[in-house]
DRENKOL-133203 format. One record per residue (C-alpha): residue number from 1; residue in one letter; x, y, z. Coordinates in nm, 2 decimals. Layout:
# residues N
pos: NUM | code: A | x: X | y: Y | z: Z
...
//
This chain:
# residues 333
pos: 1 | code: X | x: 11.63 | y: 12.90 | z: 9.53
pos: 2 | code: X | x: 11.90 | y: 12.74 | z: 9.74
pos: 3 | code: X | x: 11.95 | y: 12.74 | z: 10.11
pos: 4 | code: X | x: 12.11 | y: 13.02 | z: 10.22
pos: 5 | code: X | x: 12.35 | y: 12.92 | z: 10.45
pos: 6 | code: X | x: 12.74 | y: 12.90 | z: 10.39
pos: 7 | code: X | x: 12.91 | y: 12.63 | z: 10.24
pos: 8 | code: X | x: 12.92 | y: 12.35 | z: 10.49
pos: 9 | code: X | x: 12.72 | y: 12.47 | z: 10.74
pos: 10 | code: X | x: 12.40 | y: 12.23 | z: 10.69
pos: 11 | code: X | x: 12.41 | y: 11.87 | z: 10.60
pos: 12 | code: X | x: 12.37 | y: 11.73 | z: 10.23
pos: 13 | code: X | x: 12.16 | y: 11.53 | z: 10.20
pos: 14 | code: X | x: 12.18 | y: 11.27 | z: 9.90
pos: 15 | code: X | x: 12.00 | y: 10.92 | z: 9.79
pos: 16 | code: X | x: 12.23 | y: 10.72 | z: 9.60
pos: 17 | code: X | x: 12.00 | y: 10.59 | z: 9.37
pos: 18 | code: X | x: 11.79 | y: 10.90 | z: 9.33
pos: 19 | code: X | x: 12.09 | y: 11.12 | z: 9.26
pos: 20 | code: X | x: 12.28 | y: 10.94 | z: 9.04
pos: 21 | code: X | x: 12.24 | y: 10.71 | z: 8.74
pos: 22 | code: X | x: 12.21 | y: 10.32 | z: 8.69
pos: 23 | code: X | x: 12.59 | y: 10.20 | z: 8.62
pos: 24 | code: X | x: 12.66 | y: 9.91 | z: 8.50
pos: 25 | code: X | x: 12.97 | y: 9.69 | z: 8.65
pos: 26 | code: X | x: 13.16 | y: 9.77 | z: 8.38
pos: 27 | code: X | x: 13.16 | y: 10.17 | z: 8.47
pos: 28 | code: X | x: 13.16 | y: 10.11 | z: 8.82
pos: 29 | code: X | x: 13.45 | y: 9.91 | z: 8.79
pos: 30 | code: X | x: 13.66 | y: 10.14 | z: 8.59
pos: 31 | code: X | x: 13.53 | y: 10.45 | z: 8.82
pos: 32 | code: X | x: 13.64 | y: 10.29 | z: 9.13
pos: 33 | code: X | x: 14.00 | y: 10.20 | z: 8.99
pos: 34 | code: X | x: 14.01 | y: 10.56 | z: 8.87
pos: 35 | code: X | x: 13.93 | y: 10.68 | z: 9.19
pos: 36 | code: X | x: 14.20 | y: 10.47 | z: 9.43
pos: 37 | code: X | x: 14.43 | y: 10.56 | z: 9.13
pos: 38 | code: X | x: 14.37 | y: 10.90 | z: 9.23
pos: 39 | code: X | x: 14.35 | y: 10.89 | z: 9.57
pos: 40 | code: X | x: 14.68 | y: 10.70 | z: 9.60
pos: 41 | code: X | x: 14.87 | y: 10.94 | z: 9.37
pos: 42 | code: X | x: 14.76 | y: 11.25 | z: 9.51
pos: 43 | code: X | x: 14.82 | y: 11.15 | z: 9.86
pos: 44 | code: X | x: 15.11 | y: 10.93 | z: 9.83
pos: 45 | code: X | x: 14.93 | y: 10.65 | z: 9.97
pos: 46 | code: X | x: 15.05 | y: 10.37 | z: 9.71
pos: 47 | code: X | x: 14.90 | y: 10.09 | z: 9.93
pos: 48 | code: X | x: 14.61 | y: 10.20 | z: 9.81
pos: 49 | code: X | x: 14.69 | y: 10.04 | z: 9.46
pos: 50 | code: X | x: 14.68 | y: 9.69 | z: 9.65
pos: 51 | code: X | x: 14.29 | y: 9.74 | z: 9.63
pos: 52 | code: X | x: 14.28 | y: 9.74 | z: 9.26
pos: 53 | code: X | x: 14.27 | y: 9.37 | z: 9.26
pos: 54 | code: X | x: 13.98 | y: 9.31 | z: 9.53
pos: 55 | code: X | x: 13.79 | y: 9.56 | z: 9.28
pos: 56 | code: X | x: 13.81 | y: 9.34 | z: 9.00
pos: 57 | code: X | x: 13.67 | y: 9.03 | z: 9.24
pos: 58 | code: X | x: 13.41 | y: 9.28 | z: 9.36
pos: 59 | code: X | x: 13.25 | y: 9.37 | z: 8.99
pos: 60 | code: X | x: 13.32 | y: 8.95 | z: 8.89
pos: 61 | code: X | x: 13.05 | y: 8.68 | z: 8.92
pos: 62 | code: X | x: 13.16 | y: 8.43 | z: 9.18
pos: 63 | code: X | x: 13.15 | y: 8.03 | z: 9.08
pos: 64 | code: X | x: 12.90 | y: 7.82 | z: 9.29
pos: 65 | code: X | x: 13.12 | y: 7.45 | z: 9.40
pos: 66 | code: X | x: 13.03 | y: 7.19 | z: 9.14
pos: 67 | code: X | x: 12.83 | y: 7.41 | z: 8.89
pos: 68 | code: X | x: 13.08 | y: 7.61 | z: 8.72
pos: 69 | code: X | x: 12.81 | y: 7.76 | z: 8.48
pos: 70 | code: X | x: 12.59 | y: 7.90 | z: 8.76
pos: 71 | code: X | x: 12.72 | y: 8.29 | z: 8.84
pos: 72 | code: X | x: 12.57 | y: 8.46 | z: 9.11
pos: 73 | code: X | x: 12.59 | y: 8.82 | z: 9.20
pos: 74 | code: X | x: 12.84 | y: 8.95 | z: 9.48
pos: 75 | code: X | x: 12.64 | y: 9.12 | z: 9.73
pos: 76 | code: X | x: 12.79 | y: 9.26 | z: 10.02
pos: 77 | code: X | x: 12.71 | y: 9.33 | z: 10.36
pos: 78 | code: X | x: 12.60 | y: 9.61 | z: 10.56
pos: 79 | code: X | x: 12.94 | y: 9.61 | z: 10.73
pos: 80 | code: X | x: 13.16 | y: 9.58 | z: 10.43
pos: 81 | code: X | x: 12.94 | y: 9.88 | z: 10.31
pos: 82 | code: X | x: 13.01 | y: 10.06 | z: 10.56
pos: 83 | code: X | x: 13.39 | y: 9.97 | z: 10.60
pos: 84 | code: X | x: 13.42 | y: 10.07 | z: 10.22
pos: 85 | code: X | x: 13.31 | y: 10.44 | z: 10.28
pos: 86 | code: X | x: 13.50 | y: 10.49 | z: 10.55
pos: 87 | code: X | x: 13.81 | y: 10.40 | z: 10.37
pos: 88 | code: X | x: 13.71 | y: 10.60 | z: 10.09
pos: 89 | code: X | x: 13.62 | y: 10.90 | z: 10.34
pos: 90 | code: X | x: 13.80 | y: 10.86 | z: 10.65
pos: 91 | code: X | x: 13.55 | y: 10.99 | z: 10.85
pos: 92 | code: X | x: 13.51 | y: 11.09 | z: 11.23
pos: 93 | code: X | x: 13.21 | y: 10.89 | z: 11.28
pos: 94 | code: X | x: 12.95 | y: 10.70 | z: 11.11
pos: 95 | code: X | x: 12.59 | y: 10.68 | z: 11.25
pos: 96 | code: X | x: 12.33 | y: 10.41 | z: 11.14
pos: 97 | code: X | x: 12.04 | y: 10.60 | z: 11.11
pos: 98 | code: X | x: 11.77 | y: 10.31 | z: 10.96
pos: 99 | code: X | x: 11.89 | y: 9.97 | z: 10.79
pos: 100 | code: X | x: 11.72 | y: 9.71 | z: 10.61
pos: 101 | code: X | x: 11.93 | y: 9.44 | z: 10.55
pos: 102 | code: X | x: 11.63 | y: 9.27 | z: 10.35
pos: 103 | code: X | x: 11.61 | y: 9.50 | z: 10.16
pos: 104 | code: X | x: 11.93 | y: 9.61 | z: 10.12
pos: 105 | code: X | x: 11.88 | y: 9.97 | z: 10.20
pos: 106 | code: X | x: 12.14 | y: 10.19 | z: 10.46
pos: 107 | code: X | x: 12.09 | y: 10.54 | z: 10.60
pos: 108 | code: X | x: 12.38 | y: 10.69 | z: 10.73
pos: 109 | code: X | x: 12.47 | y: 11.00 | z: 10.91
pos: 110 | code: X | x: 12.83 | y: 11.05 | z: 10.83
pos: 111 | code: X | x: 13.07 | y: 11.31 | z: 11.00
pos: 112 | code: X | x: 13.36 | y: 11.48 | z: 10.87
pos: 113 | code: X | x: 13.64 | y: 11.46 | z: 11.05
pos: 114 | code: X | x: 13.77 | y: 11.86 | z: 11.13
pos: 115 | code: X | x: 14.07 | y: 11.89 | z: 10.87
pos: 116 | code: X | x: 13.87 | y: 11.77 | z: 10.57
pos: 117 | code: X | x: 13.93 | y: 12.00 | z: 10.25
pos: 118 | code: X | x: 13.72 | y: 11.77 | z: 9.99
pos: 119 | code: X | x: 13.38 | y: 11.91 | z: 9.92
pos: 120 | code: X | x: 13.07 | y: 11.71 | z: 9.98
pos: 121 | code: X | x: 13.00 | y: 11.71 | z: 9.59
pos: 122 | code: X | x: 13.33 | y: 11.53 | z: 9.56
pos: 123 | code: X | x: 13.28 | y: 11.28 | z: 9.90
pos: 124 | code: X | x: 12.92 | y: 11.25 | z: 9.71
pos: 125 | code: X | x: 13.03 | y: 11.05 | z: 9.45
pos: 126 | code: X | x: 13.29 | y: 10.87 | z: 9.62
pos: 127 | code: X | x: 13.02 | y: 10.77 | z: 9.86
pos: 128 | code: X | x: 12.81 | y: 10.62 | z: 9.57
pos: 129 | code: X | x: 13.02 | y: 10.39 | z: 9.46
pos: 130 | code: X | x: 12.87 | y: 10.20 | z: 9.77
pos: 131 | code: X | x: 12.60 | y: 10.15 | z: 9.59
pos: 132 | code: X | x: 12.67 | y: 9.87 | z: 9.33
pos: 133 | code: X | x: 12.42 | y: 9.57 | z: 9.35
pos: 134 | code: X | x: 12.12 | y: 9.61 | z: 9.50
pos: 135 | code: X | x: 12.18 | y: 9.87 | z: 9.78
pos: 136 | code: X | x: 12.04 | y: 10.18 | z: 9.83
pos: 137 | code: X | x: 12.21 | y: 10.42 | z: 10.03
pos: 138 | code: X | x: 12.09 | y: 10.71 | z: 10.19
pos: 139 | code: X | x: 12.35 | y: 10.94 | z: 10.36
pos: 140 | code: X | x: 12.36 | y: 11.32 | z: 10.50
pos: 141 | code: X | x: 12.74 | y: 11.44 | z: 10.49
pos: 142 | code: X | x: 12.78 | y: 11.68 | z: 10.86
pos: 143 | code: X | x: 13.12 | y: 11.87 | z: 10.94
pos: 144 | code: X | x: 13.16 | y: 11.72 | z: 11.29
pos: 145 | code: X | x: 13.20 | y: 12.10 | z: 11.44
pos: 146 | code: X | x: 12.79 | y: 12.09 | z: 11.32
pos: 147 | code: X | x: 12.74 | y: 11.80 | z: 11.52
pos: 148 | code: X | x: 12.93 | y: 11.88 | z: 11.85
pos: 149 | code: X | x: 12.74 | y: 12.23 | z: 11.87
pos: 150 | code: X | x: 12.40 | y: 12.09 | z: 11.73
pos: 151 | code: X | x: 12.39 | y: 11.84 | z: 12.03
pos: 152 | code: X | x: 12.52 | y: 12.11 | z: 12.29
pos: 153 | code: X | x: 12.21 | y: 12.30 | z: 12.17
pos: 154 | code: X | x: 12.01 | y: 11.95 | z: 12.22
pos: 155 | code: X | x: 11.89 | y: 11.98 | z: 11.88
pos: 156 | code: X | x: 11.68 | y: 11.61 | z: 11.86
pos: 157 | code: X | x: 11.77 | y: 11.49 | z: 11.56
pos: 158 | code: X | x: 12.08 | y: 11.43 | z: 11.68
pos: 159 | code: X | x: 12.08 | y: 11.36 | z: 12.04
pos: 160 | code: X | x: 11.82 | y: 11.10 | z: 11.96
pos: 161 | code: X | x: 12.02 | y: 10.95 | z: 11.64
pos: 162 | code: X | x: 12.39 | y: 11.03 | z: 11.71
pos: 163 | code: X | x: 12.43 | y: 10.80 | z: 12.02
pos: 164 | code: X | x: 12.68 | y: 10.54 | z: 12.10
pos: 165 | code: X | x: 12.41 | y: 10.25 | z: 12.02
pos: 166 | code: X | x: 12.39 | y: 10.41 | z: 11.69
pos: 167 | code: X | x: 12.76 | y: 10.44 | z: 11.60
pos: 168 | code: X | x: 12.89 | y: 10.21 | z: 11.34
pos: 169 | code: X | x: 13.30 | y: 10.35 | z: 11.26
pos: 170 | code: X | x: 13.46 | y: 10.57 | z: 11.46
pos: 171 | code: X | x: 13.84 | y: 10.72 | z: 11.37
pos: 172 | code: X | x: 14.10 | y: 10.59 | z: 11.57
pos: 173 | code: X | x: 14.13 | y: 10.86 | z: 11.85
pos: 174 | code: X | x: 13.84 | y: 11.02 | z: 11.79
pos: 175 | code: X | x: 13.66 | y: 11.11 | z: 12.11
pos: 176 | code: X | x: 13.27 | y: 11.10 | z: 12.06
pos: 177 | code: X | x: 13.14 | y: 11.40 | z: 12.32
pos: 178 | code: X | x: 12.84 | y: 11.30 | z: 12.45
pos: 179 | code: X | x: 12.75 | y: 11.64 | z: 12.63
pos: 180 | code: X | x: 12.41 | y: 11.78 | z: 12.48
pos: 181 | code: X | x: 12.18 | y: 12.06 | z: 12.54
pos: 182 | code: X | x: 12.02 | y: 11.90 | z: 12.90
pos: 183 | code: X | x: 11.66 | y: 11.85 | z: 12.99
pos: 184 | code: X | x: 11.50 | y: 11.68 | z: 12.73
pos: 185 | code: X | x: 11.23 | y: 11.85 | z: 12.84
pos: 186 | code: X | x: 11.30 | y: 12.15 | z: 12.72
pos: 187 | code: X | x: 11.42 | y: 11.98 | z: 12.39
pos: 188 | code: X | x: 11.09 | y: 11.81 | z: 12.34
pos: 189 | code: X | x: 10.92 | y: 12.18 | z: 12.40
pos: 190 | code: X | x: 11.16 | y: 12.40 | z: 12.18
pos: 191 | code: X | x: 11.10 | y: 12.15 | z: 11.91
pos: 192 | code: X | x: 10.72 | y: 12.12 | z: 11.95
pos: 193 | code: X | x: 10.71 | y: 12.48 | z: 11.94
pos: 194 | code: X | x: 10.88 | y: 12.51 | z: 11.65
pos: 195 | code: X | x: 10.69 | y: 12.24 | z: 11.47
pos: 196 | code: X | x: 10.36 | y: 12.45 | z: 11.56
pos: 197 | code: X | x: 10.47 | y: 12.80 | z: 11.47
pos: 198 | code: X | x: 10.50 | y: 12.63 | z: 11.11
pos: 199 | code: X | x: 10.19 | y: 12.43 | z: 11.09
pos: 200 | code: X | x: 9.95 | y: 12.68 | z: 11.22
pos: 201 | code: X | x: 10.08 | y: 12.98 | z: 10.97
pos: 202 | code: X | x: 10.06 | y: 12.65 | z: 10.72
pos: 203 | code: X | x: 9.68 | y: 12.62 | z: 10.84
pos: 204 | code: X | x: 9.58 | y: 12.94 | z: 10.87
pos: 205 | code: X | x: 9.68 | y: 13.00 | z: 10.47
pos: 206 | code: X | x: 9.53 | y: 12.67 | z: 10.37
pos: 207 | code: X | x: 9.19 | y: 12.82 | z: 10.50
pos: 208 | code: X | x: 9.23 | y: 13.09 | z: 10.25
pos: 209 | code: X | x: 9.23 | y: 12.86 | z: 9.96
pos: 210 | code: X | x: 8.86 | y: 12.72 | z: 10.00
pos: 211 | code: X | x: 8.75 | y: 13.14 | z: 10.00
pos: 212 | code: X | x: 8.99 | y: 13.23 | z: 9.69
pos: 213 | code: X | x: 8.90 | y: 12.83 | z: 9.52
pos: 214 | code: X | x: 8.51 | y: 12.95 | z: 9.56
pos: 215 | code: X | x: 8.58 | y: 13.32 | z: 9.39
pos: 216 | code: X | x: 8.75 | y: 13.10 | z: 9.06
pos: 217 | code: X | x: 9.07 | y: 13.30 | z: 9.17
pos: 218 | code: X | x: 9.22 | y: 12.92 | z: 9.09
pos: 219 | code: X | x: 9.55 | y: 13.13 | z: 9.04
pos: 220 | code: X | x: 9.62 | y: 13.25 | z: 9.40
pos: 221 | code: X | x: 9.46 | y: 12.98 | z: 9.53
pos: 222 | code: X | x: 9.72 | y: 12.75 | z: 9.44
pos: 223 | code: X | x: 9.99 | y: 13.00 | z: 9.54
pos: 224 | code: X | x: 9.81 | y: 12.96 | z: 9.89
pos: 225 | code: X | x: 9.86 | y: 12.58 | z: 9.89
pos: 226 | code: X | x: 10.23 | y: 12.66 | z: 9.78
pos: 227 | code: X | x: 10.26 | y: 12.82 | z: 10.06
pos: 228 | code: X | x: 10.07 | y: 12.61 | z: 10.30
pos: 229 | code: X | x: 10.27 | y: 12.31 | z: 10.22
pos: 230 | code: X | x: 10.60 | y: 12.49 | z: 10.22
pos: 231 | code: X | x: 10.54 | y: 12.66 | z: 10.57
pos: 232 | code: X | x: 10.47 | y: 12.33 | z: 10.77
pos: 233 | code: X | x: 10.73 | y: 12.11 | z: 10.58
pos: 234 | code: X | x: 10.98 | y: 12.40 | z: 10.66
pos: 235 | code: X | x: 10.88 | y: 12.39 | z: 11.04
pos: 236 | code: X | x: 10.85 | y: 12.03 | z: 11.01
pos: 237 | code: X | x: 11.24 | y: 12.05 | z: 10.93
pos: 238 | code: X | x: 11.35 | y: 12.27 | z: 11.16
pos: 239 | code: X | x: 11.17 | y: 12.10 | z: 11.45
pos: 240 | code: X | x: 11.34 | y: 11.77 | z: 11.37
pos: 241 | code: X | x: 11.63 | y: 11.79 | z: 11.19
pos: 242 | code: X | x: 11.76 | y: 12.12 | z: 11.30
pos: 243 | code: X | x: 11.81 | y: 12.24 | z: 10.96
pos: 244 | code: X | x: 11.63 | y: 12.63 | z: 10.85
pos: 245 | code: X | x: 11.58 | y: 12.49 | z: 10.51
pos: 246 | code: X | x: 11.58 | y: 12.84 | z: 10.29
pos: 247 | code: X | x: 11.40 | y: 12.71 | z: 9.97
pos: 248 | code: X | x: 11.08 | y: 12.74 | z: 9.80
pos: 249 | code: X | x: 11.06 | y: 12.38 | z: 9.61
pos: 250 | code: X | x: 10.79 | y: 12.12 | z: 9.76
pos: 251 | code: X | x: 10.98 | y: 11.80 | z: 9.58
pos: 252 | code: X | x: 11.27 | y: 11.96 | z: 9.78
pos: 253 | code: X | x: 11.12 | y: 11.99 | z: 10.09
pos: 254 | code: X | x: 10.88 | y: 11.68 | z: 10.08
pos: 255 | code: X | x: 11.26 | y: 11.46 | z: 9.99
pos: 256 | code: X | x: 11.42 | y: 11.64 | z: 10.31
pos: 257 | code: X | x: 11.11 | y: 11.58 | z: 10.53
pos: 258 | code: X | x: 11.08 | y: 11.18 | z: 10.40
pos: 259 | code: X | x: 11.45 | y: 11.11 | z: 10.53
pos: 260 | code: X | x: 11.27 | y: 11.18 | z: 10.85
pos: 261 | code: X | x: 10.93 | y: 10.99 | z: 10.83
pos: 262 | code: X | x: 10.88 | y: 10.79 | z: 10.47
pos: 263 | code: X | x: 10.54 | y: 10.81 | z: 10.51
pos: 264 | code: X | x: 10.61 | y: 11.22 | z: 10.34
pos: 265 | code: X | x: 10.74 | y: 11.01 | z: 10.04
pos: 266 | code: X | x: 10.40 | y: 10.86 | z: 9.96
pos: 267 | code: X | x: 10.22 | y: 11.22 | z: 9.84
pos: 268 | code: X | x: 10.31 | y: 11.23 | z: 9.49
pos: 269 | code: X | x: 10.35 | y: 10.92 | z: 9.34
pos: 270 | code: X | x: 10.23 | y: 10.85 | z: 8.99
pos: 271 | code: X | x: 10.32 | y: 11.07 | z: 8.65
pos: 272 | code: X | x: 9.96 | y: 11.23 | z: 8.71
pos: 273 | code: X | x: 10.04 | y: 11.31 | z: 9.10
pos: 274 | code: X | x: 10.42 | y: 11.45 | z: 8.97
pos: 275 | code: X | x: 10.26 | y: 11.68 | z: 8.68
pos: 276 | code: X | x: 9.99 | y: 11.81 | z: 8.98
pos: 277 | code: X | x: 10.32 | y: 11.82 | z: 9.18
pos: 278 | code: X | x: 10.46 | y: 12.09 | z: 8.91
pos: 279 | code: X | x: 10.19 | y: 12.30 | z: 8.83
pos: 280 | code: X | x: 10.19 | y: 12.39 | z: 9.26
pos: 281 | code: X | x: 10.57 | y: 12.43 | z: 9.18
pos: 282 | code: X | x: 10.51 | y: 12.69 | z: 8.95
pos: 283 | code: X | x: 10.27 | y: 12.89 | z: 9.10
pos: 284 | code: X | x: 10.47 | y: 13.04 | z: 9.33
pos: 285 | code: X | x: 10.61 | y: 13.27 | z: 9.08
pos: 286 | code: X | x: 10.33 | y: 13.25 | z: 8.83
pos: 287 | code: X | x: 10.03 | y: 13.32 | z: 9.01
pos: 288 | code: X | x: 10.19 | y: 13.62 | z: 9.10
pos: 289 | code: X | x: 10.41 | y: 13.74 | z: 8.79
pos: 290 | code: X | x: 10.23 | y: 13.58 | z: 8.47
pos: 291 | code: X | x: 9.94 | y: 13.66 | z: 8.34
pos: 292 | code: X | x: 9.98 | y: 13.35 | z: 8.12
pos: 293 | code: X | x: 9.96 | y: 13.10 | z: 8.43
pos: 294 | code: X | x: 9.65 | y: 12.89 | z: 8.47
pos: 295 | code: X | x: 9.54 | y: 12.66 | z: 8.69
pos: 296 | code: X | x: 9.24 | y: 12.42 | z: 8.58
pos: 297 | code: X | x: 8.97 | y: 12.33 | z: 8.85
pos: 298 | code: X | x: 9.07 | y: 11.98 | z: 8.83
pos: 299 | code: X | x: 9.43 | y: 12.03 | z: 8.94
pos: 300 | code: X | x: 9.32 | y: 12.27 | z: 9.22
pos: 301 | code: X | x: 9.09 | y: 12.02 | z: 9.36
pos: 302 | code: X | x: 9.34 | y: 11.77 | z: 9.37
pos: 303 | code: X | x: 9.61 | y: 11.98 | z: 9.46
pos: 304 | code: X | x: 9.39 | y: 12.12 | z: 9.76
pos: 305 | code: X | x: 9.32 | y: 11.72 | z: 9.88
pos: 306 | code: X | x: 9.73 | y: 11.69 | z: 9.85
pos: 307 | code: X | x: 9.78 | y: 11.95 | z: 10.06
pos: 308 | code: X | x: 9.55 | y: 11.86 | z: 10.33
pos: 309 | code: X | x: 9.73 | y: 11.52 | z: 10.33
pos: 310 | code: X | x: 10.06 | y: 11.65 | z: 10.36
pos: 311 | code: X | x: 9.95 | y: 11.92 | z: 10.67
pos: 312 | code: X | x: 9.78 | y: 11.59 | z: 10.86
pos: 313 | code: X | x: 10.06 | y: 11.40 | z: 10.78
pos: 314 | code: X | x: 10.31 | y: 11.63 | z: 10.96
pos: 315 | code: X | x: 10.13 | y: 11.71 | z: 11.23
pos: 316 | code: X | x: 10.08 | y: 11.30 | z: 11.28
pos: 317 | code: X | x: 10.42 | y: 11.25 | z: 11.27
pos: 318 | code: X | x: 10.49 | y: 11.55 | z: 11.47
pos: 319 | code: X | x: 10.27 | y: 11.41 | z: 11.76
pos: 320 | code: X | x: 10.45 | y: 11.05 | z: 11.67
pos: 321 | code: X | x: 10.82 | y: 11.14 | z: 11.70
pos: 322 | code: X | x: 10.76 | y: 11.37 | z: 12.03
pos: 323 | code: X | x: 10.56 | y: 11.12 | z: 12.18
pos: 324 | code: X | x: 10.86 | y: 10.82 | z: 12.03
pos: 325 | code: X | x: 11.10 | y: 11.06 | z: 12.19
pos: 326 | code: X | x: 10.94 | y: 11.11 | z: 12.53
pos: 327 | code: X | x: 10.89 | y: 10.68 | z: 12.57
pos: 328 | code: X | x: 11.23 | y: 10.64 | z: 12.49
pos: 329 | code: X | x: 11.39 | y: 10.93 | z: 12.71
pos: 330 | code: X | x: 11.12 | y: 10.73 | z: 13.02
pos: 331 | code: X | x: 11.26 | y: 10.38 | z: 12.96
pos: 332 | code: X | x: 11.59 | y: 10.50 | z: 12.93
pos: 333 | code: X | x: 11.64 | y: 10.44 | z: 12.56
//
């Protein structure tokens, strides 16, 4: 089920290597020249086709002085990385949210300026072509109305992450408001309330499961862990990203929750783990509509010990970020 929200009102979130496939620099070539092709037609920008030539440089080995055999790859930097999607996007703002330069992996909070028409599917995958080499980019597209009202209500996500320290392009012109919702205070205990509302209902269900687990109803008993998990990573969410995320899919909401803490990326991780993952997937229908849905004891026990990492996990975190949030609002940070 998707979130039910209107179109544009809640960030995207995508991973660029997650999402899409594994181009060579062949295709990535030939889709970039499409795209500026396109771009510069449809908008009358013809300087654009003066970029056509820098993509072929990009996509060719460079020559290493004095050893014309040796190729190396072109990698780019975090800035030209960033300076390519905002040509391709012409944002309002662009937010660093985590970088590795190591590593070669960028998280970015990008914000629409107000007159954009192109849909997020469509900046998507202009987006990705930033992701050639060895980068992995991470990005969550936000209309910048989203972003002046979500500080206003000092939503923490981002008046903690969309801060002039943080800001990495801004449109010429563009004012960045830095009014928010005040005492941060209150921010820490709307958000901590939040946070609890979820986890306890989360807890209080995940009790159930050991009573219905020792009755062999194996069935219902994962539905209860379904649900377990998918109440506390929802109020997980909501507390810090600000987003009512209307779906029922754990691999959903576990990716959502990991953008905020990677240690919720670590729960599932082996073909095993993913096929468990499933089978708790599934039983929120089928426990409850087919009679042909079965759960071995095997799957439940794990399951249940999956569960109960992912519920001490979040409320970890939780008690991490508030506590990161309240040392950094003391020192000034």
């Amino acid at each position: 089920m998707k979130n039910d929200t209107e179109p544009g009102a809640q960030p995207l979130n995508y991973s660029g290597k997650a999402r899409f496939p594994g181009w060579g620099a062949a295709e990535k070539r030939y889709l970039l020249k499409q795209l500026i092709v396109k771009e510069a037609e449809r908008g009358f920008a013809h300087y654009l086709f003066d970029l056509l030539p820098d993509v072929e440089r990009m996509f060719c080995p460079q020559q290493l002085p004095g050893n014309e055999s040796q190729h190396v790859p072109l990698i780019p930097s975090k800035e030209q990385i960033i300076s390519w999607i905002s040509c391709l996007c012409s944002p309002e703002f662009v937010f660093e949210l985590k970088c590795d330069p190591e590593q070669h992996f960028l998280d970015l909070l990008i914000v629409l300026k107000p007159q954009e028409t192109r849909g997020f599917r469509e900046l998507g995958a202009y987006i990705h072509t930033a992701t050639y080499s060895d980068w992995d980019i991470q990005f969550t597209l936000c209309p910048c109305a989203q972003l002046r009202q979500q500080r206003k209500q000092g939503n923490l996500f981002y008046v903690m992450n969309c801060i002039k320290d943080k800001l990495v392009y801004s449109r010429e012109g563009a004012v960045f408001d830095l009014s928010d919702g005040g005492n941060m205070q209150d921010r820490l205990l709307r958000a901590k309330k939040v946070f609890e509302i979820g986890y306890q209902r989360g807890q209080g269900i995940f009790e159930n499961f050991y009573w219905l687990q020792k009755k062999g109803a194996n069935e219902l008993a994962c539905f209860m862990l379904h649900q377990a998990a998918e109440l506390t990573l929802r109020g997980f969410a909501a507390a810090f990203s600000g987003i009512q995320l209307r779906q029922h899919s754990i691999k959903q909401l576990l990716c959502h929750c990991a953008r905020i803490h990677k240690r919720l990326d670590t729960v599932f991780q082996t073909p095993t783990e993913f096929e468990m993952l499933d089978i708790l997937e599934a039983s929120y229908t089928g426990a409850r509509y087919s009679n042909d849905f079965a759960v071995p004891d095997h799957a439940l026990t794990a399951l249940g010990e999956k569960v109960r990492i992912i519920l001490v996990a979040a409320e970890e975190i939780a008690r991490q970020l508030l506590n990161d949030y309240l040392s950094r609002v003391s020192t000034g940070l």
